[in-house]
N, C-alpha and C positions, 0 to 999 in steps of 0.2 A: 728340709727340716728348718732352715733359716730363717725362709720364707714363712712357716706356718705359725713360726715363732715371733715374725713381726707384724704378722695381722692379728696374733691374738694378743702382742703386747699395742698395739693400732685400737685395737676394739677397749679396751683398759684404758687406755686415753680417751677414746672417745668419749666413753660413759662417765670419766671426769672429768671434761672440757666441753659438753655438752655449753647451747648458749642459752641464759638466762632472758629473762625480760629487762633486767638493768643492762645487758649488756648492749652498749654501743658500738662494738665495734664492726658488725653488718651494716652499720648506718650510714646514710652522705654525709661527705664531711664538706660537701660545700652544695648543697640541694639549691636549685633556683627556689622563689617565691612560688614562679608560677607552677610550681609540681605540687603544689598545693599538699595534701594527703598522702601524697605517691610514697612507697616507701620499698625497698627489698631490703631483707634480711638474710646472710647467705653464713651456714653455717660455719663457727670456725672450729680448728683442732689442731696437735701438736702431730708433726712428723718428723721421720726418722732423715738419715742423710742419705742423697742418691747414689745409684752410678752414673759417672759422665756421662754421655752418649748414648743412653738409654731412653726408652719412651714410659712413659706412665700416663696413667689415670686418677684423678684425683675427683670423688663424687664428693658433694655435699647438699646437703638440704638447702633451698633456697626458695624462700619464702615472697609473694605481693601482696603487699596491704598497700594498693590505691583502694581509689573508691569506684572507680570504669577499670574495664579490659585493658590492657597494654599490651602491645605487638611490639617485642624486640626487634630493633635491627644489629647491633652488634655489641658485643662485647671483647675487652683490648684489656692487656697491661701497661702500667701508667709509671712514669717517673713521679716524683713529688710534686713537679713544676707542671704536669699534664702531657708531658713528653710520652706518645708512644713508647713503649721499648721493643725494640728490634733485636733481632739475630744476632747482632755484634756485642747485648749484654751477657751470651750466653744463655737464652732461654729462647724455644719457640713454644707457643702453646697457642692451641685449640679450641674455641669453647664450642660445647652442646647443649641442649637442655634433654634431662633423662625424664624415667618414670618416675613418679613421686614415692614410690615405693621403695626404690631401690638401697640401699644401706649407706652412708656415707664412709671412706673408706679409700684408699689406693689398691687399682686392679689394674689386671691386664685386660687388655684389649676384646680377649672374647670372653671375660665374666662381667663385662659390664652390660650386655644386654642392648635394645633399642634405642637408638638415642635420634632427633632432631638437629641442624644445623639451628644455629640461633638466629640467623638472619631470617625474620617472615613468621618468629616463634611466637605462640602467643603464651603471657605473661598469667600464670593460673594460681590460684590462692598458693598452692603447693605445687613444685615439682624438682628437681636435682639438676646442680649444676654441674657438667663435667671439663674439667681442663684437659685436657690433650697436651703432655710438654715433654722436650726433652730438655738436659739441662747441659752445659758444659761447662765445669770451673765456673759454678756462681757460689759467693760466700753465701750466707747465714745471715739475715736481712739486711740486705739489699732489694730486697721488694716486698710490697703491700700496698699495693694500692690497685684495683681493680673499676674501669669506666667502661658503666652501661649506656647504650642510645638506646631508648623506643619512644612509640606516639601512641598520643592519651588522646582518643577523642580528635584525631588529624591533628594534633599538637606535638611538635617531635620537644624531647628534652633529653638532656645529658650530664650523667652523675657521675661523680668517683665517690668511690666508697674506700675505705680501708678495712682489706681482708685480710685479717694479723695470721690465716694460714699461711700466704703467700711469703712472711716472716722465715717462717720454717722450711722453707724451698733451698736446698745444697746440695751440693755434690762430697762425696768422701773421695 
């Protein structure tokens, strides 16, 4: 019952946290020159607090407006300063890329469906980012910041973005 009761308070959030066109905060917050056009927009939304030691699913919409194809090779969580973050902050997470269809939202593991490794992915107007994490004893923002690599054209480049879901990533 708990459960049914925080994906349909999940789905209420969504529909009011959906992202706008003013909204910057899918954006790089420090894009090279040479990415010219490149852009991903990954959607953001308000979550609830975890359980420690537990694994989750976190889908969202995530959008490429380049102007060519891009082939991800990897996506990482980032410290402020561009510090990897590791194991030892209490978070491990995942990335995939999903169907474009799929709902954005937190699920388990078999109501998310087909999903791709991000390394080799290719970068398509639309399609769902999914995070793989578990969490242990992490406060209440302590993170937001999410770094893409792919290649434009055999051009490799590398963004961080600030994802203000990441914000909402805790443990109760």
């Amino acid at each position: 019952m708990k459960r049914v009761m925080f994906i349909t308070l999940l789905l209420l959030l969504l529909s009011a946290c959906s992202n706008s066109e003013d909204n910057q905060e899918g954006s790089p917050s420090n894009s090279s020159a040479e990415s010219g056009m490149n852009k991903v927009d990954i959607q953001n939304f308000s979550l609830e607090p975890f359980s420690s030691g537990e694994t989750y699913f976190v889908v969202a919409d995530m959008n490429w407006q380049g102007d060519t194809a891009a082939q991800l090779n990897s996506i990482g969580l980032i410290e402020e300063d561009g510090t990897p973050i590791s194991s030892e902050k209490g978070i491990t997470a995942n990335f995939y890329i999903g169907d474009e269809h799929k709902k954005s939202g937190v699920y388990r593991r078999d109501e998310i469906g087909e999903y791709t490794k991000v390394n080799g992915a290719e970068l398509e107007d639309r399609q769902t980012l999914i995070m793989e994490y578990t969490l242990s004893h992490v406060p209440k923002n302590s993170l937001n910041r999410i770094k893409l690599s792919y290649e434009v054209d055999g051009k490799s480049f590398s963004e961080s973005y600030t994802w203000s879901t990441l914000k909402e990533l805790e443990t109760n």
